[in-house]
C-alpha positions in Angstrom: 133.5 55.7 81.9 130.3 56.5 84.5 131.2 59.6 85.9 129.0 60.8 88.6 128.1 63.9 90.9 126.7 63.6 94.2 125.2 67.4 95.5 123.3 68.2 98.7 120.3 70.4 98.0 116.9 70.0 96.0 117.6 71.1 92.2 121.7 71.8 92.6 122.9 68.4 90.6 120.1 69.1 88.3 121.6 72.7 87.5 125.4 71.7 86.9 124.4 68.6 84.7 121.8 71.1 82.9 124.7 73.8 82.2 127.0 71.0 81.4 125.0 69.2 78.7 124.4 72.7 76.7 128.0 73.4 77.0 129.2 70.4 75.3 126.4 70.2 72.6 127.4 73.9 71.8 131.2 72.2 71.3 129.7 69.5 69.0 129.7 66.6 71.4 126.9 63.9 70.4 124.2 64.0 73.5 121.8 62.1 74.2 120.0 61.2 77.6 117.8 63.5 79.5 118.3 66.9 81.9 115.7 67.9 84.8 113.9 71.0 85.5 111.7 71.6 88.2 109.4 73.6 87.8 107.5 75.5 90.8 103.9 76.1 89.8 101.7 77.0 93.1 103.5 78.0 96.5 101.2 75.3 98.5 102.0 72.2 96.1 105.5 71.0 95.0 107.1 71.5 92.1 106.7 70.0 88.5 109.6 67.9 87.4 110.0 67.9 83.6 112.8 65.7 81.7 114.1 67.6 78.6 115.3 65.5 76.3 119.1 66.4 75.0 118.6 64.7 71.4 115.2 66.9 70.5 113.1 69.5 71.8 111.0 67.0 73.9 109.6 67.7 77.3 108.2 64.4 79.3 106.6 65.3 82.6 107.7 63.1 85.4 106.2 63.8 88.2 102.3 63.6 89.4 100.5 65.9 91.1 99.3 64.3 94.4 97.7 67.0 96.3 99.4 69.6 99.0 99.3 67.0 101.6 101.0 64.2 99.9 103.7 62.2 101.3 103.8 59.9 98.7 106.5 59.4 96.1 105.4 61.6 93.2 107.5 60.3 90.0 104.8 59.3 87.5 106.9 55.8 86.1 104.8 56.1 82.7 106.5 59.4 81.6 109.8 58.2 82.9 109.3 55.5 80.3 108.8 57.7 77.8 111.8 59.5 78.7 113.4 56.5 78.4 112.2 55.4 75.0 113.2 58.6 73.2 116.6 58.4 74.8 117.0 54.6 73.8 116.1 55.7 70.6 118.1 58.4 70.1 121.1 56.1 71.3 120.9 53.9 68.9 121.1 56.5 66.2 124.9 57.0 68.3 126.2 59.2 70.6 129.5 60.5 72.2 128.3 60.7 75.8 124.9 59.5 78.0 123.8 61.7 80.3 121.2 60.7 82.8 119.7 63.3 85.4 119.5 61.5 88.2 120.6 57.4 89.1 117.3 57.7 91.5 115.1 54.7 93.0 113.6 53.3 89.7 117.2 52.6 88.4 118.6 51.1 91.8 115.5 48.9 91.5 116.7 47.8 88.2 114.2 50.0 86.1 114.0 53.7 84.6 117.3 54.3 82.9 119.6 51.5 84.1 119.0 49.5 81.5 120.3 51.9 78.9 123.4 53.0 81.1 124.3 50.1 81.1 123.9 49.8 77.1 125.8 52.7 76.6 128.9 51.1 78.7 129.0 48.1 76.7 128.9 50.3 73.5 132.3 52.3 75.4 129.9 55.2 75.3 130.8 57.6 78.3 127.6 58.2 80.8 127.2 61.3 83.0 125.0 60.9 85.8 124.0 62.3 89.6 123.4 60.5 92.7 121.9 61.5 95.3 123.9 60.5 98.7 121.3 58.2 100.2 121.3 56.3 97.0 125.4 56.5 96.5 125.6 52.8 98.4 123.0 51.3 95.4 124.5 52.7 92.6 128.4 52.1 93.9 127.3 48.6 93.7 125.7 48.6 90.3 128.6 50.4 89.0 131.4 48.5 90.5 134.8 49.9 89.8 133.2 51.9 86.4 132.2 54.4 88.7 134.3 57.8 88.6 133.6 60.6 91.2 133.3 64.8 89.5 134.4 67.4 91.4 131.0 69.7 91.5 132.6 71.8 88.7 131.1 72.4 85.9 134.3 72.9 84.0 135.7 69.9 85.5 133.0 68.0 84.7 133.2 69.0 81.0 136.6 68.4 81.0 136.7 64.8 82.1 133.3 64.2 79.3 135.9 65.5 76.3 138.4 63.5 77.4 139.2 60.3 75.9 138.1 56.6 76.8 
């Protein structure tokens, strides 16, 4: 019931999960959670990472703008939170599937959307997520034998979010 993808490649999880989530709200599935787009802004600084929200037409910003020469982790943790509220919101009002952009640092430290994946589980709500491969060892862990590996598909992907419990 916690399917995940893990991509190589800044922005290619992002994408699939993206075209996934319009796909199945265009079929009628109940979405809720949160897709990523990065947006690029100025060629010397990095990119802005915005969390669209699948249940409205909300747009959190997520990351902070450091300076050119930054080496510093950039998520801002205030608008993930925000992020977070709307979808913990929105899941309570019920839902046919989670999906969650990214399991990244904040959730294997126990914080950003963890909390509420692990919500939807108990509810038997299905959660779509992405992992990046450094952080695969973390979130195997958290997820225990829950955890389901996608094939990069999109299709697939869909496919096993239709299909039941």
């Amino acid at each position: 019931m916690l399917g995940y993808i893990a991509l190589e490649g800044r922005g290619n999880a992002d994408q699939v999960i993206r075209d996934a989530a319009h796909i199945l709200q265009a079929d009628g599935l109940r979405i809720v959670g949160a897709v990523q787009v990065n947006v690029d802004h100025d060629p010397r600084l990095k990119c802005h990472m915005d969390l669209h929200i699948l249940s409205g037409d909300g747009i959190i910003r997520i990351s902070q703008d450091l300076g050119a020469l930054s080496k510093g982790c950039r998520l801002d943790p205030d608008g993930l939170e925000r992020a977070v509220g709307l979808v913990a919101a929105a899941l309570d009002a019920g839902a046919d599937l989670l999906i969650v952009n990214k399991f990244g640092k904040q959730e294997l430290d126990g914080r950003g959307f963890r909390p509420l994946i692990g919500e939807a589980l108990l509810r038997g709500i299905k959660v779509l997520t992405s992992v990046n491969p450094g952080n695969l060892p973390g979130f195997l862990e958290f997820a225990g034998d829950l955890a389901h590996p996608l094939p990069e598909d999109k299709d697939d992907i869909i496919r096993w979010c239709k299909s039941p419990n």
